[in-house]
Structure formats: C-alpha cells, structure tokens
C-alpha positions in Angstrom: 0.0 0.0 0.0 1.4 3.4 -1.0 2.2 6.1 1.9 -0.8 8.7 1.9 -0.1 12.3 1.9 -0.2 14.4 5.4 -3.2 16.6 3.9 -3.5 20.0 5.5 -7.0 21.8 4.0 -8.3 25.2 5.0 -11.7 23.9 6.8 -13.8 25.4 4.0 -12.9 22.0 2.0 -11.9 19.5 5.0 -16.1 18.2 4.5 -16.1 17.9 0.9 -17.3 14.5 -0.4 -14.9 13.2 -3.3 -17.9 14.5 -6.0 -17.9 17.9 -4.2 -14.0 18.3 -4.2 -13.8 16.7 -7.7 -16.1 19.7 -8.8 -14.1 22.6 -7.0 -11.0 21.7 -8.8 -12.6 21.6 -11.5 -14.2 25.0 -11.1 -11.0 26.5 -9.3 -9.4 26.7 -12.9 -5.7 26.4 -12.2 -4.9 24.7 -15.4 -4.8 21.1 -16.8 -1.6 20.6 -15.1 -2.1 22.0 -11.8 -5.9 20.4 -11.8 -4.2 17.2 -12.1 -1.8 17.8 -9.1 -4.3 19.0 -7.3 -6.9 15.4 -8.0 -3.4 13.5 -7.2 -2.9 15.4 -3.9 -6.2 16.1 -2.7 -8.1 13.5 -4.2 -6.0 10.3 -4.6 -3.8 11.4 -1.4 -0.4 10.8 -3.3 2.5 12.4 -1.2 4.1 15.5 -2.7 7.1 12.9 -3.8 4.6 11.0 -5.7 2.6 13.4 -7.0 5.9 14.8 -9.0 7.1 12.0 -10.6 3.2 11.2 -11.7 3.6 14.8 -13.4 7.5 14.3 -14.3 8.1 18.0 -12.5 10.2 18.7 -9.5 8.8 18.1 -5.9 9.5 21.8 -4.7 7.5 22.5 -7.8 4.7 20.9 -6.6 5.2 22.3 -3.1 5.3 25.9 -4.3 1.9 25.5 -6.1 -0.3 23.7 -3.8 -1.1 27.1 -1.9 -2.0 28.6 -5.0 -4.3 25.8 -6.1 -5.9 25.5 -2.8 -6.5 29.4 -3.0 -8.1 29.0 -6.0 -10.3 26.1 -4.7 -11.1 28.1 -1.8 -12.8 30.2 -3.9 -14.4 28.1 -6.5 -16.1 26.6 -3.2 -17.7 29.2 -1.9 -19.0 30.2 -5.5 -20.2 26.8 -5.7 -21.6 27.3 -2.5 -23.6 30.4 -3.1 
C-alpha cells in the first residue's frame, strides 16, 4: 500500500465529499496541469514525492503551487456554495 499524503485543507474544503472536491477543482481553474496535481494530492492522497514524478516536474515544484491551487479552490467553493 502506498504512503498517503499528510493533507493540510483550509476547513472550507476539509467536509467535501470526493464528487464535491472533484467539482471545485474543477471550477478552481488552475490549469490542466495543476488540476491534475491538485486530484493526485487532494483526491488520490499521493504524497508530494509522488505526485511529481506522476507529473514528471520537481517536488519543490509541486510544493510551491499547492497554496495557489488551494487558494483558488477556496474560492471556486464558496462560489459553488452560493
């Protein structure tokens, strides 16, 4: 069984069911490549290591853009929300 990431969301999106989180990625438009980071972090629960070689990029990369996806989730949820 493969290690599962140490997840740290804001408490806006610590409740959301897979479907609802699946939709604010969607909805948070980051981008193909970051929306896939994003369903391998959040989602699948790959650790950061993982997550990087699944996207062939660096794993500070993927540290250095996880705020700015979860920003922008942040505020696809409360749109969706609304």
């Amino acid at each position: 069984m493969a290690p599962m990431a140490r997840i740290s969301l804001p408490p806006a999106l610590q409740g959301l069911t897979r479907g609802e989180m699946e939709r604010v990625i969607e909805q948070a438009n980051v981008g193909a490549e970051n929306e896939r980071i994003a369903r391998l972090y959040y989602i699948d629960k790959l650790p950061q290591a993982d997550v990087a070689a699944e996207v062939y990029l660096a794993q500070a990369t993927i540290k250095r853009r996880l705020p700015k996806i979860v920003e922008k989730m942040q505020i696809a949820e409360r749109h969706l929300k609304n």
